[in-house]
N, C-alpha and C positions, 0 to 999 in steps of 0.2 A: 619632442619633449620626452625625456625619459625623467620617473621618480621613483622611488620604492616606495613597497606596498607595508601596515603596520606589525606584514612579518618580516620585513626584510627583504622581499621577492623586487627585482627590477621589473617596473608595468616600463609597458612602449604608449608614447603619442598622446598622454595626458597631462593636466593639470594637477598641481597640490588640492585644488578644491575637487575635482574629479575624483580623485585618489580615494579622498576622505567620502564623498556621495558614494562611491563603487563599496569601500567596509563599511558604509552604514546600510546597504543595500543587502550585503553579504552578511550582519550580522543578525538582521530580517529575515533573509533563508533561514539561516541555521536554526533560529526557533519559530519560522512558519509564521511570522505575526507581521501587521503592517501592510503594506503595497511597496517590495522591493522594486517593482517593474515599473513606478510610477518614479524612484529615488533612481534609476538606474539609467532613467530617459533624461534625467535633467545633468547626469554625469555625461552623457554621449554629445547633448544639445553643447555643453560646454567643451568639452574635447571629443572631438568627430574621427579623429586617430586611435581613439582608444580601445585597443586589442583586445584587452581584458573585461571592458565594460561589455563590449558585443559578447563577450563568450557570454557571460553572464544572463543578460539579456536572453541569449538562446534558449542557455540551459534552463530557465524561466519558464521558458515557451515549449519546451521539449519535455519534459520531466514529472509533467501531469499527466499525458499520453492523452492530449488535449486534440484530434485530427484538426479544427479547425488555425492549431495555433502553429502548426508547421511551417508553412509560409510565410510568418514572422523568420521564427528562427532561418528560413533558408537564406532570406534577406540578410540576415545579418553575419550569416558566414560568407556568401558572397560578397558582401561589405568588407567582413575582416581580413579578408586572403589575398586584398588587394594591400592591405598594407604593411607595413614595417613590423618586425616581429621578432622577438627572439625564441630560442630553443621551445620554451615552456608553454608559451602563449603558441605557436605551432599546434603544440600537442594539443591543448585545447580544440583547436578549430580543426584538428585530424579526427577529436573521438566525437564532435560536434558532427561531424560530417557521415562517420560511422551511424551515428542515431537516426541523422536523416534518411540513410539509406534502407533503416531498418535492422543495422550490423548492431544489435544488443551487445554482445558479447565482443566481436573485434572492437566495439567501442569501451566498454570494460578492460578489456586487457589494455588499451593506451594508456586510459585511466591510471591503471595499475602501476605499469613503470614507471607512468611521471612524478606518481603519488614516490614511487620507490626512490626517484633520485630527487625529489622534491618533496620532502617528507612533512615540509610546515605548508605547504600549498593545501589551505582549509577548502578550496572548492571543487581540485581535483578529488579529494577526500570524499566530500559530499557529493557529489555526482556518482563518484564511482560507488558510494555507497548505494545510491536510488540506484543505481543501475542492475546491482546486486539483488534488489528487493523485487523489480520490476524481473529477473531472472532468474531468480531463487535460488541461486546461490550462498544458501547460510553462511557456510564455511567460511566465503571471504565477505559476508557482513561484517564477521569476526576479525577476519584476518587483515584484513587490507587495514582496516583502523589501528590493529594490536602493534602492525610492522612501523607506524610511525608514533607510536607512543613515545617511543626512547627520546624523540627529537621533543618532546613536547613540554612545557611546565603551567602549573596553575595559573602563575601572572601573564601567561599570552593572551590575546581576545581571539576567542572562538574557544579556549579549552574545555569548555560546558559542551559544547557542542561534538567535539572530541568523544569526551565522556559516554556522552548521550549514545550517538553511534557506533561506542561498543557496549556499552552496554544492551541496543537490541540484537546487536551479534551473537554476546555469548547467550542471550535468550533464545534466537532463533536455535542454538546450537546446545540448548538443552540445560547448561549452566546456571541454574537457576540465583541460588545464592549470591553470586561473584554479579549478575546483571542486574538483578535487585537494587546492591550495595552502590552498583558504579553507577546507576542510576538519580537513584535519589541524592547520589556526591553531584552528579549533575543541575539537577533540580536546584539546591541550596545554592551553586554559585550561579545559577540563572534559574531563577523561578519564571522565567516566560518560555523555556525551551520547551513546547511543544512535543518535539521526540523522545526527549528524553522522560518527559511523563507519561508517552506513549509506549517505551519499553517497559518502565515498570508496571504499566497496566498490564501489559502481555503478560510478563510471569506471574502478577497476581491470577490472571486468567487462564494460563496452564496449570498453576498449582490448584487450580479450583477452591482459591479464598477471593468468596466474593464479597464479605461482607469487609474487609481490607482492603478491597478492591473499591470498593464503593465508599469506605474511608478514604483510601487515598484521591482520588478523584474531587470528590466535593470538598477537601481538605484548601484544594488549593484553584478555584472555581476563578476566582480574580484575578488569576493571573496566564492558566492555559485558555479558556475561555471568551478571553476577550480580546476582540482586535482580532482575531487568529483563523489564518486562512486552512490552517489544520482542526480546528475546533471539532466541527463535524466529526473527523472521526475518532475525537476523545470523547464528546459522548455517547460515539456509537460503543464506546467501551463499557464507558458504565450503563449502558442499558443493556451489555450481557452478561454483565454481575446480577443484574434484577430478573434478565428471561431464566438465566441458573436458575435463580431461585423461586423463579415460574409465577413474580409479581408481573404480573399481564400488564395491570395499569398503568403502574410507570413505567413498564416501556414503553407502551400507546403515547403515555401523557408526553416523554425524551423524544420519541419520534415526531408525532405533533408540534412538537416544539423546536427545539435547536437543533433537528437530526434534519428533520426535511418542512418545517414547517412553512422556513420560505421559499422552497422548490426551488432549490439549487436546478442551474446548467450545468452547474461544474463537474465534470465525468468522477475525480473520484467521491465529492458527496453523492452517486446520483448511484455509487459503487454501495458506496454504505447503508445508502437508503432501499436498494434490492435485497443485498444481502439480509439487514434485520426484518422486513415484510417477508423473506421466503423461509424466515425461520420459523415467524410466527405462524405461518399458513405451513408449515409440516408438521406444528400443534395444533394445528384445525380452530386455529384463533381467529373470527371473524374480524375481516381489517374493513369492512364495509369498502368505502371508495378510493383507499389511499391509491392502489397501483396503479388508478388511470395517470395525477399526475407525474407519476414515473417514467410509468412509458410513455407518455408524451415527450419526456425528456430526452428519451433513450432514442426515439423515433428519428430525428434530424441525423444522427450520428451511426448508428447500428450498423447501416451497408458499410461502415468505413475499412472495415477488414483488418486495421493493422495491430490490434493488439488484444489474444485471444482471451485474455483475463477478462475483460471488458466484455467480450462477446457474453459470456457465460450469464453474467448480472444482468447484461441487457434482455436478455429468454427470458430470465425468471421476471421481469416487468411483464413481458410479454404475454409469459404463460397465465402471471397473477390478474393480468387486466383484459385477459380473453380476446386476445387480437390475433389469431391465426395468420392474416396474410403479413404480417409485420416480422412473424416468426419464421415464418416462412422467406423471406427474404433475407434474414439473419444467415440462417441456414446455407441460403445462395452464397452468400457473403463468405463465408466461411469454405466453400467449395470452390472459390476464386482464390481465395488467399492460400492456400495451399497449391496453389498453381502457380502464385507468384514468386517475389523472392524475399531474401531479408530474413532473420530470424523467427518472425511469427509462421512461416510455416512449418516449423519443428514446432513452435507452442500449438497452432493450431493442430497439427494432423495428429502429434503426442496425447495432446491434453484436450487443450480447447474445444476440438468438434467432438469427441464420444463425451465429454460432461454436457455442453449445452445442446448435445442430441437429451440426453441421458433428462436435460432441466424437461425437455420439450415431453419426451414420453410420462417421464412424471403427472406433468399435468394433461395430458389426453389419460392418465389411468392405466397406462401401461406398466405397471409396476414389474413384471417380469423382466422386461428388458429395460428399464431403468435398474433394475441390479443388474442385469446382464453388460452393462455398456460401462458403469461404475467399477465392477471389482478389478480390475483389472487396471483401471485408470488410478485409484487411491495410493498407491505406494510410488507411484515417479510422479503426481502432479506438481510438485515443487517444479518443474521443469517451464512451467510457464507462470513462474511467480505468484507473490503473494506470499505472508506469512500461514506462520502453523493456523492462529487464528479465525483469517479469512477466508484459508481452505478447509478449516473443520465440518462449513457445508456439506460436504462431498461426500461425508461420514455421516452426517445425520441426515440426509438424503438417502445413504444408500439402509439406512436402518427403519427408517419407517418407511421405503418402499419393501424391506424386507416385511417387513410387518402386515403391510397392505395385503403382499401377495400370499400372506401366510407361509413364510418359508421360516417355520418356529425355531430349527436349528439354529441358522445362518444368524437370525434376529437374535436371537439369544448368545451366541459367540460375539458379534460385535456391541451388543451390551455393555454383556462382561469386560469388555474392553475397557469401554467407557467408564464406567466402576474403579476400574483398577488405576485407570491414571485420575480419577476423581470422586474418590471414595464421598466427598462431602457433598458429591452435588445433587441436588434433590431432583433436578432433571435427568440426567443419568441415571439415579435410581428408578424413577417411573418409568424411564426405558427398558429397565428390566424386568421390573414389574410386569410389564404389556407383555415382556418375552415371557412370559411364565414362571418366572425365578420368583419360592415366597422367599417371605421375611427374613426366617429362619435361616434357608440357604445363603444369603445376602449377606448377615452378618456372621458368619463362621467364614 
């Protein structure tokens, strides 16, 4: 059974009702809400040939950097390579396959060309987008989306979603203005896109406008919010509009609540909920008993080695809820995967093991060689993904171990940093504050 898709792409091996389950499935990706994986089973159950439903499917199961969810997807590449396929659908199950082996990048560049001779194809789009994010790759967050704009127009379905993903390109890539604008043009023709609320929280959050930041956000509460397997981490957003502005409370009360309050499995809520606990524990904010159920979270999963981003958030549950032999195992973890193959060990041996050595000596008090294993890691760790953002850690890490160890200069240069790219932030300013910098100097 061949039919096309409702950009005009020829699918192999399905039904018109398949067709239509596989874009209502795909248009649940693109804004992160619903149970794609639940509409995409009942597309397969009906057409068991369908090439494009299994990629899908995969990418599903791959794209969260889920270890337990691999062997879904390996099933279902093995499933799809067994049957009929044209050119496009190929390339699918070529960069499907790249993932599994741990080929980040060769899986990215397949991405790339198909997107290039198949420029309305919204899911090589979207994949190769994550793929970009999970490799930090700015440039072609940007670019890859910007290369098939020309093909694209308002009345397609998915063009929000378009939208959306360049507009966190030209954020990742500094463009503040122009990601903003494309953004919120996103938002208004799909007010449930997920990503593209989440770009515009980034630039609210690079620009250090928190209180617009926290406008926007609660502006539109009913529609990213709800149903949305992204949620978590829009309002791990807005709770760093409120730690900016160093309201403890609500961030406690957003953490407590929709951030971690039902103790996600899910690796990246379990990302965002390490992340906001170890920001708050480098303001010496007692979090009383949150981190145990974290790292209980982190526990089952940590030895998995395959993806260094992850390692790093898993330490700092580690380090917050005082389990040495768990971190210690991490550690192990992390001395195998660099021995192994795949892309993660350039993340790891680059990035990944001197930061999560770097989380580790922090909390035994090692403050000297937590700068020591830091400075040098700060300027390439884009190299193992994650946005500007998410790796801002690694700066406020390496500042209040300056601080800890008394090294007044160093603490005081990386301040002033922070100052200058957010002159409004009242957190940034206590940072320099603590460096010794008064008032006076401050404001001149």
């Amino acid at each position: 059974m061949t039919q096309k898709d409702n950009l005009d792409h020829v699918v192999t091996g399905t039904s018109v009702a398949a067709v239509t389950a596989y874009e209502q499935a795909l248009h649940q990706f693109q804004c992160y809400i619903g149970d794609p994986v639940a509409i995409i089973d009942k597309a397969l159950a009906d057409s068991p040939s369908f090439v494009m439903g299994y990629a899908l499917h995969a990418y599903l199961h791959l794209l969260g950097t889920e270890p337990m969810a691999l062997p879904v997807a390996r099933a279902d590449l093995e499933t799809a390579r067994k049957l009929p396929a044209n050119s496009r659908e190929r390339g699918h199950l070529t960069a499907i396959g790249c993932l599994l082996d741990g080929e980040w990048h060769a899986a990215g560049r397949v991405l790339e060309d198909l997107a290039i001779e198949h420029p309305r194809d919204a899911l090589a789009l979207q994949a190769g987008h994550l793929v970009d994010f999970y490799t930090g790759r700015s440039r072609m967050l940007r670019d890859r989306i910007a290369r098939a704009l020309p093909d694209w127009s308002p009345d397609m379905p998915g063009y929000h979603a378009l939208l959306g993903m360049h507009a966190f390109g030209l954020e990742e890539t500094g463009l503040y203005g122009r990601a903003e604008a494309v953004g919120r043009k996103a938002v208004e023709l799909e007010a449930r896109d997920g990503w593209a609320q989440h770009a515009v929280a980034h630039v609210l959050e690079m620009q250090g406008r928190q209180r617009d930041g926290i406008a926007w956000m609660r502006a539109n509460l009913e529609h990213w919010a709800q149903d949305s397997f992204f949620a978590v981490h829009n309002w791990w957003h807005l709770a760093l509009y409120h730690l900016d502005l160093e309201e403890m409370d609500e961030v406690l009360a957003l953490y407590d609540g929709p951030i971690y309050g039902p103790q996600s499995k899910v690796v990246l809520d379990m990302v965002d909920a390490s992340a906001l606990l170890w920001r708050l524990h480098l303001r010496g904010v007692d979090v009383g008993d949150r981190w145990q159920a974290v790292a209980d979270a982190w526990a089952p999963i940590a030895a998995a080695g395959d993806y260094a981003f992850n390692d790093v958030h898993a330490m700092m549950a580690f380090v917050g809820a005082n389990r040495p032999q768990a971190a210690g195992a991490l550690l192990e973890a992390q001395e195998r995967a660099v021995r192994g193959a795949g892309d993660n060990v350039l993340f790891t041996r680059e990035v990944g093991a001197p930061l999560t050595r770097a989380i580790k000596c922090f909390g035994d008090g090692d403050y000297a060689e937590t700068v020591r294993l830091l400075r040098p890691v700060r300027n390439h760790a884009h190299r193992f993904g994650g946005s500007h953002a998410q790796r801002d850690l690694i700066d406020l890490t390496l500042i209040e171990a300056a601080l800890r160890d008394k090294q007044a200069a160093l603490a005081r240069a990386l301040a002033a940093e922070r100052v200058d790219l957010k002159p409004s932030s009242p957190a940034a300013r206590a940072l320099l504050r603590r460096a010794g910098v008064p008032a006076v100097a401050r404001a001149a």
